[in-house]
N, C-alpha and C positions, 0 to 999 in steps of 0.2 A: 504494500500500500504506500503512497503519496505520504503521510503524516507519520510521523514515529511517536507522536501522543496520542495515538488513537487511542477509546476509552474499550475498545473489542475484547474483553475478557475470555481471552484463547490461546491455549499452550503457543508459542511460535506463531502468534496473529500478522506478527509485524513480515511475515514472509509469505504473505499472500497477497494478491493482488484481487481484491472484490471491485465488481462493479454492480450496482443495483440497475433494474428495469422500473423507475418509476410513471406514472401518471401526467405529472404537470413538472415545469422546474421548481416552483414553491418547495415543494416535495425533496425533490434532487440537493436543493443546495442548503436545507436541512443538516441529510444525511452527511454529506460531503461535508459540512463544518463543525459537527460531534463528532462525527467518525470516521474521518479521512477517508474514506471510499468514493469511489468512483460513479456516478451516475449516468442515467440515458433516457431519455423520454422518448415515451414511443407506446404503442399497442398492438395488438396481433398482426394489424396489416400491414406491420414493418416487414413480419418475417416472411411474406409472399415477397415482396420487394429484394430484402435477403433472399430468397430461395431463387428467384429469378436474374438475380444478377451473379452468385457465386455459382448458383447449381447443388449445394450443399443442403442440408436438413438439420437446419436448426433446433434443438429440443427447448419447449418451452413448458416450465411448473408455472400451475396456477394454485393459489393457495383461496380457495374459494369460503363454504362453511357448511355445516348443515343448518344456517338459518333456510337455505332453501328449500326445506323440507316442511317448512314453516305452515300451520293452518292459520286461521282465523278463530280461532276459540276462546281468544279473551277470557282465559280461565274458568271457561263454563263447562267442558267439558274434556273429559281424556282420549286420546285416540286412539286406535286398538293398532291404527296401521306403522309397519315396522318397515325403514328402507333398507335392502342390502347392496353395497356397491358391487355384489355379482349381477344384481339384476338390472341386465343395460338396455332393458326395456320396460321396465318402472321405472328408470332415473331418465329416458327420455320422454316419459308421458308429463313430466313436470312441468306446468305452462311457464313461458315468457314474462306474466308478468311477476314472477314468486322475485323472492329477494337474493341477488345475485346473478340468477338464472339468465339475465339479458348478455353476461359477460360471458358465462357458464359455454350458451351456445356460441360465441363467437370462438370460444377457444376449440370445442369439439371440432368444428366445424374448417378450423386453417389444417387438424388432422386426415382429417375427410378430407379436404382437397388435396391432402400431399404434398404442402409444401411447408411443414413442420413435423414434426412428434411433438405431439401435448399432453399434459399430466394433469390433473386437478386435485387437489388433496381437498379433505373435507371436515377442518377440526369442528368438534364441537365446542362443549360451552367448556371456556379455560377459568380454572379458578385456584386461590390459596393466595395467600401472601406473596404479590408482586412486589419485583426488586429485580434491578441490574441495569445497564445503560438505556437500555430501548424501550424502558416501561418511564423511566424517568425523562425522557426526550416526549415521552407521551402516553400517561397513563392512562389508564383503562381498567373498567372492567366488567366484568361479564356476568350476569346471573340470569335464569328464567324457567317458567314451568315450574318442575318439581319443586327447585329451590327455593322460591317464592314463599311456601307454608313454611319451611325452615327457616327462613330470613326474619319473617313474623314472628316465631316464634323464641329466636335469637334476640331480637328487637324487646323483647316484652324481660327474658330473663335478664337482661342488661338493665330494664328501665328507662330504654330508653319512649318506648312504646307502652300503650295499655292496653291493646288490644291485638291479637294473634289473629285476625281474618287478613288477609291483602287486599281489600279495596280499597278502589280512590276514585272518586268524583273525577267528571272529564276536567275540572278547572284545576285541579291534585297533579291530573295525569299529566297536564300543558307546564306546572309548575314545575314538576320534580324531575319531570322526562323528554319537555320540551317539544311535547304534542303528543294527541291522543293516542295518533297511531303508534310512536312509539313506547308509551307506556301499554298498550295493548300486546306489545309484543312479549312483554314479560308472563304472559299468557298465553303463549302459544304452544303446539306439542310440533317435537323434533324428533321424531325418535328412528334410527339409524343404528347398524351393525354392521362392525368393519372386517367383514367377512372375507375379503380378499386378502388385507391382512394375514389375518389368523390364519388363510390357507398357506402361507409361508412359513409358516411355524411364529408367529409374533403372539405375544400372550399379555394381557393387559397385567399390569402392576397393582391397581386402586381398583376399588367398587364405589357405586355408587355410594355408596354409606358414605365410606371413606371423603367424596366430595363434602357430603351432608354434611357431616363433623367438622369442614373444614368454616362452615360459615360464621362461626361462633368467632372461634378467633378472628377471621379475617373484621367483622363487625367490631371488634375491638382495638384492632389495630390503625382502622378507618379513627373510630373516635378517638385513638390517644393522638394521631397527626392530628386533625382536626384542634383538638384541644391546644396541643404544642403552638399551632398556627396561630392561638390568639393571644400566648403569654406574652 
């Protein structure tokens, strides 16, 4: 890499030469000024452009999510349906307008014409006590569904709460979430199995539980920052 104070937390980081693929420059010159790496703007239809000017086959990862798997249930109901990424005709009955899926297909789709290899990975919901350079360049985080009754319920053992139900008035949801719809998504059913995976021999580490447990603390460490924030 370009920078020798990179903040890249990697055996031997400083002997790699990264370049990211991002979106916009906004984006690019970011990454490029916390983390000496290299950037490129662009989107799939770079790599036709690539493919017809070298002749080569580009591979390109997509790092998508299983929000696209996403219903409309506003925590009113549970879903019984389960995606598996062997089934590659369930995952393309998924409409265009679901959340992500508009990109989803552009990617499938520069592999079908041949002039890349494309990959999509599909994480779900990431959770536990964030830490390290890239959550601090841009925090985040993530809960929904299941989590939601455990969050309430975390909420009320703290004190910080009185009440263990999850609702919120749409005027709650536009406050805390920043619109309806996305406060409705903390109610949605995601549910997926990474079946291709496990055909590899990959084996999950954590259970579900293990998530669930994790919410307590993590609610605790939210409110001691918070707290720190206003000595």
């Amino acid at each position: 890499m370009s920078s020798t104070k990179t903040p890249l937390r990697r055996y031997r980081a400083n002997t790699f030469d990264i370049t990211v693929f991002v979106r916009n420059a906004a984006k690019g010159k970011i990454l490029e000024s916390k983390f000496g790496v290299n950037s490129i703007v662009g989107d799939p239809s770079g790599l036709r452009k690539r493919h017809t000017k070298l002749g080569d086959l580009p591979i390109f990862i997509r790092t998508s999510g299983t929000g696209v798997l996403t219903d409309d249930a506003r925590g009113e109901f549970a879903s019984e349906t389960v995606h598996s990424n062997l089934n590659v005709e369930q995952l393309k009955s998924i409409p265009p307008p679901t959340l992500h899926r508009n990109v989803d297909v552009l990617v499938v789709d520069a592999d079908t014409q041949g002039y890349a290899r494309t990959h999509s990975i599909f994480p779900s919901t990431i959770y536990d006590i964030s830490q390290g350079t890239l959550f601090d360049a841009r925090p985040r985080s993530t809960a929904n569904g299941l989590a939601s009754r455990a969050i309430g319920d975390a909420l009320v053992e703290l004190g910080i709460a009185t009440d263990t139900e999850p609702t919120f008035t749409a005027e709650e949801l536009v406050k805390y979430f920043g619109s309806e719809s996305s406060g409705y998504y903390s109610g949605t059913n995601s549910r997926a199995l990474a079946d291709r995976s496990r055909s590899s021999g990959w084996k999950p580490e954590y259970t579900r539980e293990d998530m669930l447990r994790s919410i307590k603390p993590e609610i605790t460490a939210i409110q001691e920052k918070q707290q720190a924030g206003k000595a």
